[in-house]
C-alpha positions in Angstrom: 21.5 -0.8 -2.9 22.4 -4.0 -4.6 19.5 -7.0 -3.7 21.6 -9.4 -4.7 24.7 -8.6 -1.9 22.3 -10.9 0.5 19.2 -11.6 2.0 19.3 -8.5 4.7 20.0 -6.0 1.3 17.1 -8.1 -0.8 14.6 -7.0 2.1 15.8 -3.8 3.0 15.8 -3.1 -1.1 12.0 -4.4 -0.9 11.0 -2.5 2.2 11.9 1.2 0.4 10.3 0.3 -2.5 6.7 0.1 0.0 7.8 3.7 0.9 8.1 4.5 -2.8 5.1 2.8 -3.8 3.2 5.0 -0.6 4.2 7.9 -2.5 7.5 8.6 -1.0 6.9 10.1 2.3 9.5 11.6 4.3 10.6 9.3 7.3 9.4 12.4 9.5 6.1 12.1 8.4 6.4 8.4 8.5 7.2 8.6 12.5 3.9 10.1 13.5 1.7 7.2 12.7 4.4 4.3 12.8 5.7 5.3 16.4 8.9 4.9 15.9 11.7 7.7 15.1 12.6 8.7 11.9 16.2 7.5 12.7 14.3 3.7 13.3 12.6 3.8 10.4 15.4 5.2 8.2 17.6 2.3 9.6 15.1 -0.3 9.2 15.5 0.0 5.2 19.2 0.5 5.6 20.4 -2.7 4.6 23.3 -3.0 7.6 21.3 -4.6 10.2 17.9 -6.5 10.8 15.3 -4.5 12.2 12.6 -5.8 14.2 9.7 -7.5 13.9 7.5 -4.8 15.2 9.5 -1.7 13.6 8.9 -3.7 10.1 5.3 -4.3 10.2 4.7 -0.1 12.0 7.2 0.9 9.1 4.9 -1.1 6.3 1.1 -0.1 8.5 2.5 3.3 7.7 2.8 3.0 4.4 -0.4 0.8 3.8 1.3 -1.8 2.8 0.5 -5.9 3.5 1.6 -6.4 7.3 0.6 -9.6 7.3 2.9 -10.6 3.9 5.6 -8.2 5.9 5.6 -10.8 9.0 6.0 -13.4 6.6 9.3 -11.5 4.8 10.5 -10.9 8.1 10.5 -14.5 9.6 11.8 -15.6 6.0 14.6 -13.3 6.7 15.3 -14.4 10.3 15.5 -18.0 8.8 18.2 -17.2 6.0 20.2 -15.0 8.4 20.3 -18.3 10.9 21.3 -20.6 8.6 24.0 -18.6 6.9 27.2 -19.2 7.7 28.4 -17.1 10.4 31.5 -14.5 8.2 34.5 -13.3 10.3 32.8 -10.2 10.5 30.7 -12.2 12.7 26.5 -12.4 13.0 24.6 -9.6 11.1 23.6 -7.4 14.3 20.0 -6.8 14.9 19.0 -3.3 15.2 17.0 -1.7 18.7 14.0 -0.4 18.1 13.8 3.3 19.1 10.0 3.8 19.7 8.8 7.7 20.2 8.4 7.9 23.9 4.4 7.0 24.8 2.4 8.7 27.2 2.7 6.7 30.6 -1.5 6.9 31.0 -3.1 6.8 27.4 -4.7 10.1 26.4 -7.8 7.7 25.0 -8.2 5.7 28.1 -6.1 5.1 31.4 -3.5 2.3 30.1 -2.1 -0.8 32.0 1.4 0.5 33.8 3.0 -2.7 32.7 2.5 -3.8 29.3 2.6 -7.5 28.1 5.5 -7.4 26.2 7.7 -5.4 27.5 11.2 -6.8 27.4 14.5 -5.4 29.5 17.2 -4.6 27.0 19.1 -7.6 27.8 16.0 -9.6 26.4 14.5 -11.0 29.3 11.1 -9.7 31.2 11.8 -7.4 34.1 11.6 -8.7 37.5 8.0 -6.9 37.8 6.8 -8.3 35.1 7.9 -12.1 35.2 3.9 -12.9 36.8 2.2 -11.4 33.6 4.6 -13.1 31.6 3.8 -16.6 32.8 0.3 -16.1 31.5 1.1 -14.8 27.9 2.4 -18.1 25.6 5.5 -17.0 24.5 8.5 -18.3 22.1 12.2 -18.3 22.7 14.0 -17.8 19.4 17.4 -18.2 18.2 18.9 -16.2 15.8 22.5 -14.8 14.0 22.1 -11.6 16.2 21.1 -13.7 19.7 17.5 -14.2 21.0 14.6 -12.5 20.1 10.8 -13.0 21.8 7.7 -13.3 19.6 4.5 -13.9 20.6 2.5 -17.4 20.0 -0.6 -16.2 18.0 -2.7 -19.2 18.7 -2.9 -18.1 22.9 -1.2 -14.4 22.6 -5.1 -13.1 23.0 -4.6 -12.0 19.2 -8.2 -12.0 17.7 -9.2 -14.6 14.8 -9.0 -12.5 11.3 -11.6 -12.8 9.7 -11.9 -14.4 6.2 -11.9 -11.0 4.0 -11.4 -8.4 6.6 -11.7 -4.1 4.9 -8.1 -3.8 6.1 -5.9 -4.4 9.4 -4.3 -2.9 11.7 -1.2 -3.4 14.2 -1.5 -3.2 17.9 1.4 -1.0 19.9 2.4 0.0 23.2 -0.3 -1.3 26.1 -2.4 -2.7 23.5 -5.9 -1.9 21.9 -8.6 -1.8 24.3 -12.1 -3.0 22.5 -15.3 -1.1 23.1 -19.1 -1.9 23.0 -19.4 1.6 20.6 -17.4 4.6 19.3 -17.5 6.6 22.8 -14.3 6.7 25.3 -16.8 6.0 28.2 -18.6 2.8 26.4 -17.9 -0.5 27.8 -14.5 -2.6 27.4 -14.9 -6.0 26.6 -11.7 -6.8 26.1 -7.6 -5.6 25.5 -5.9 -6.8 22.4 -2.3 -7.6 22.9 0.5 -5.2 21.9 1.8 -6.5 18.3 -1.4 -8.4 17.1 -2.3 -8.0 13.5 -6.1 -7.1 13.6 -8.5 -8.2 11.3 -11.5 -5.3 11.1 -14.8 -5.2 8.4 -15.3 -1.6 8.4 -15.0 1.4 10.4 -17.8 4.0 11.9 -17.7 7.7 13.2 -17.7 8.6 16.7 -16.0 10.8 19.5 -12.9 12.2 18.6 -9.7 10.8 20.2 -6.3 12.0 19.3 -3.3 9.1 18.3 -1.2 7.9 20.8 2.1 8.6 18.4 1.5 12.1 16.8 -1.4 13.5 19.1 -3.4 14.3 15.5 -7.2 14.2 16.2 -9.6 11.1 14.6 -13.0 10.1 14.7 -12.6 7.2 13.2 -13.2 3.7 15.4 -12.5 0.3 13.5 -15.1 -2.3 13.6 -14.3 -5.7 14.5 -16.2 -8.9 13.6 -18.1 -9.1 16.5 -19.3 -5.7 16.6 -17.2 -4.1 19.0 -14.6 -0.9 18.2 -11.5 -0.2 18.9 -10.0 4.0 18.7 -7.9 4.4 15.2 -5.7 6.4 17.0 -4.4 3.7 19.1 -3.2 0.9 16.2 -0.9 1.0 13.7 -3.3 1.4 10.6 -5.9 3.0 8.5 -8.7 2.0 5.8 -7.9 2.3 2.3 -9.5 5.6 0.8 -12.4 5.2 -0.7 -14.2 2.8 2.0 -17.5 4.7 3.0 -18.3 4.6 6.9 -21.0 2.1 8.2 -22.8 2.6 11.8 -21.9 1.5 14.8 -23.3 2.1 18.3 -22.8 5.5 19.8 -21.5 6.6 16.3 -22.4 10.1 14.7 -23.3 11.3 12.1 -20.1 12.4 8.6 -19.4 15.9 7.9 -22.7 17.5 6.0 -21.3 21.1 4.6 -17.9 23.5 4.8 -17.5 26.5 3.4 -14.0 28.2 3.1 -13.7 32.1 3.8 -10.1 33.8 2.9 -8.7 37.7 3.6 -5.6 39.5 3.3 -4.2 40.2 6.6 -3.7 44.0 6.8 -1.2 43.8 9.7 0.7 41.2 7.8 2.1 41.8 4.2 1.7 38.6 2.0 -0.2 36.8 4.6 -3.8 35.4 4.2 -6.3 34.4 6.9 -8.4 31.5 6.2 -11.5 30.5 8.3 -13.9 27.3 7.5 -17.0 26.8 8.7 -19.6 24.1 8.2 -22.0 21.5 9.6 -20.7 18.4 11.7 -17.1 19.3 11.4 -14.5 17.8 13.6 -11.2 18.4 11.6 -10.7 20.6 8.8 -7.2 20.5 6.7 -6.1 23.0 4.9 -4.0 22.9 1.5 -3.1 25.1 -1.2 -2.1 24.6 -5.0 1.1 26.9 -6.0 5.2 26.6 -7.2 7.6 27.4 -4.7 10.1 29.8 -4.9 12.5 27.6 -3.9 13.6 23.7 -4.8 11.2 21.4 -5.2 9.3 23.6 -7.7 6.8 21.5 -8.9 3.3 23.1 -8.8 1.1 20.7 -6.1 -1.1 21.0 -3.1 1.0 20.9 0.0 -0.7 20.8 3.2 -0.8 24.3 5.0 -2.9 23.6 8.0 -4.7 20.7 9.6 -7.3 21.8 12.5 -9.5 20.9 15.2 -12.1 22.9 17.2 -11.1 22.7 21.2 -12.9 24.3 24.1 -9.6 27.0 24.3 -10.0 27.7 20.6 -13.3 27.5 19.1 -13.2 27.4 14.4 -11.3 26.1 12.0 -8.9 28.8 11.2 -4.9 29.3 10.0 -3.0 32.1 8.9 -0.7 31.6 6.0 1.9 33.8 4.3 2.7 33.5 0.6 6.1 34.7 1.0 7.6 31.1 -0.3 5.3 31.2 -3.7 6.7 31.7 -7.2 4.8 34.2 -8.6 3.8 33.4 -12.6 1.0 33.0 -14.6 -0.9 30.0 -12.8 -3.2 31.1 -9.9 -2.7 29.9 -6.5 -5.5 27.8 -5.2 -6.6 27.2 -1.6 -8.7 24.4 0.1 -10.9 23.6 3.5 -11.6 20.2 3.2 -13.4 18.1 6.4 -11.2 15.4 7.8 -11.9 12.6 9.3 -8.4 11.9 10.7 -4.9 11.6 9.4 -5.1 10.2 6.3 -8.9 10.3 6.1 -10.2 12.8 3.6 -13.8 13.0 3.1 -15.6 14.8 -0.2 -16.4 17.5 1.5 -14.6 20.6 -0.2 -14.6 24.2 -0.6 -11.8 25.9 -3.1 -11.0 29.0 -3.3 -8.7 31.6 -6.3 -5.8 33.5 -4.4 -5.1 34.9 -8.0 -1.9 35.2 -9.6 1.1 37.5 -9.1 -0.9 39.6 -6.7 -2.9 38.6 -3.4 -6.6 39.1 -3.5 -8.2 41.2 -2.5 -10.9 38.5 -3.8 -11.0 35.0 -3.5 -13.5 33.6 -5.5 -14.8 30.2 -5.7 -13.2 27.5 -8.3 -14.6 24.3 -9.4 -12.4 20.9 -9.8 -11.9 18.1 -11.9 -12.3 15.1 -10.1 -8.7 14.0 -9.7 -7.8 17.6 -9.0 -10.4 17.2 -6.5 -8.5 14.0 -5.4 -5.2 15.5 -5.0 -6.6 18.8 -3.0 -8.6 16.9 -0.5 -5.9 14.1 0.2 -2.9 16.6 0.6 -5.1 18.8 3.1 -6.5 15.9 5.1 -2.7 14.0 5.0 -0.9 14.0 8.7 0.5 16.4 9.9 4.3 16.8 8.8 
């Protein structure tokens, strides 16, 4: 893609180089935090038409890139795209948003059936909705590719950012719904606004909710300013590795131990059974170090398993068949690492030897270096392809 065809190409040519710079993941992968399709996203960085606002900043939360310098790009787009002359191929169209279909009733806690902004395809509220929108400030803006409704942050019920927050987050779907501490049954205080960019200091452990987009388990709640907490798994958003937990009220205690035990499956030729067990685990991801067979060939840990323990099926345990390994003179390496969520490795580690050219029968343990260490935790505790 050429950035200098235009401003549309410029930004689309910027957006896949935060994808690149996130480490190139797929647009699949991308989908189950962003909430949005693959297609969407795909499209979004296409160059042909201007996405929207809230598919650019889930795109870049995705990516842990700057949301807040994203809304900036984007607005700086709309403006250049208004001014330009119109060509007689006419105004550049805006693309539709195709979110993943939500839940009607949050899994995390019984959502509003209405939300704020929710806007009819032909870009007006819906009759049922015209009462709440006469009580959320609103602004009517025109563009190249017709009218588009944004939010006034100054009486949207967006929360102040603080000065220096850890990171942010985006709001989706019926908003984020604040808490008093990290339990589903803790008081709300309040209901941050679908599309607000949230300011947070820190995050703390507490009872495990599963996101609203890809259904992957989390215990991680985000700390706002004024103490109170709002589920990860219902904003677009994550802290940047490396930022330790603080408390919080009703939070529990990190992972303490995890210890990886592996077997050949006798019924199953090729195939190895893997169980972890541990103290204070919630989530446990699974990743091994080998070549494929097949293209790509480069020898990395993939992601083989990513786990939670449920009243129907108690452990941490997958089943995983070799039969897509190159075989050669490197051994193949397995890992049970405790998660904290998507995206949220913790130190906690076992690795194990699958030896090389032949399976087992032994698996014996194998210390790291520390960026080997790096790579094996952060490809096990990744989401979920």
């Amino acid at each position: 893609m050429d950035p200098a065809a235009g401003p549309l190409q410029a930004f689309a040519f910027e957006l896949r180089k935060v994808r690149t710079e996130a480490g190139g993941p797929t647009y699949r992968a991308l989908a189950r935090s962003a909430g949005y399709s693959a297609a969407t996203l795909s499209e979004a960085a296409g160059g042909t038409r201007k996405p929207t606002l809230d598919v650019v900043l889930a795109y870049v939360g995705a990516c842990r890139g700057d949301v807040d310098l994203w809304r900036r790009r984007w607005h700086e787009l709309d403006t250049a795209l208004t001014s330009a002359p119109l060509t007689e191929a006419g105004p550049v169209p805006v693309a539709e948003a195709d979110p993943v279909p939500l839940p009607e009733a949050d899994p995390v806690e019984p959502a509003p059936s209405a939300p704020l902004d929710a806007v009819s395809r032909r870009g007006r509220p819906s009759p049922r909705r015209l009462v709440a929108w006469a009580a959320v400030p609103v602004l009517l803006t025109a563009t190249a590719g017709g009218v588009y409704l944004a939010r006034d942050q100054r009486g949207s019920g967006c929360p102040e950012q603080p000065a220096h927050p850890a990171f942010t987050a985006v709001s989706y779907g019926a908003g984020a719904r604040a808490h008093t501490g990290a339990a589903r049954d803790a008081p709300i205080t309040r209901t941050i606004p679908s599309g607000c960019t949230i300011g947070f200091v820190g995050y703390c452990l507490g009872e495990k909710i599963h996101d609203n987009t890809g259904g992957t388990p989390d215990v991680r709640w985000f700390k706002l300013p004024d103490g109170d907490v709002v589920a990860s798994g219902i904003v677009h958003g994550n802290p940047p590795r490396g930022l330790a937990a603080s408390r919080c009220v009703d939070d529990r205690t990190p992972p303490g131990t995890i210890a990886l035990t592996a077997a050949v499956d006798p019924a199953k030729p090729g195939t190895v059974r893997l169980k972890a067990t541990g103290t204070r685990l919630d989530i446990v991801g699974f990743a091994a170090l080998y070549q494929p067979a097949e293209p790509p060939t480069a020898r990395r840990w993939r992601q083989i398993g990513f786990t939670e323990e449920t009243a129907g099926k108690p452990g941490f345990g997958v089943s995983w068949r070799l039969g897509g390994v190159a075989t050669g003179p490197d051994p193949v390496l397995i890992a049970a690492v405790a998660c904290l969520g998507g995206d949220g490795p913790t130190g906690i580690v076992d690795v194990r030897s699958a030896g090389a050219g032949r399976l087992g029968p032994k698996f014996p343990p194998v210390s790291l270096t520390a960026s080997q260490r790096a790579e094996a935790v952060n490809a096990a505790c990744s989401y979920p392809a």
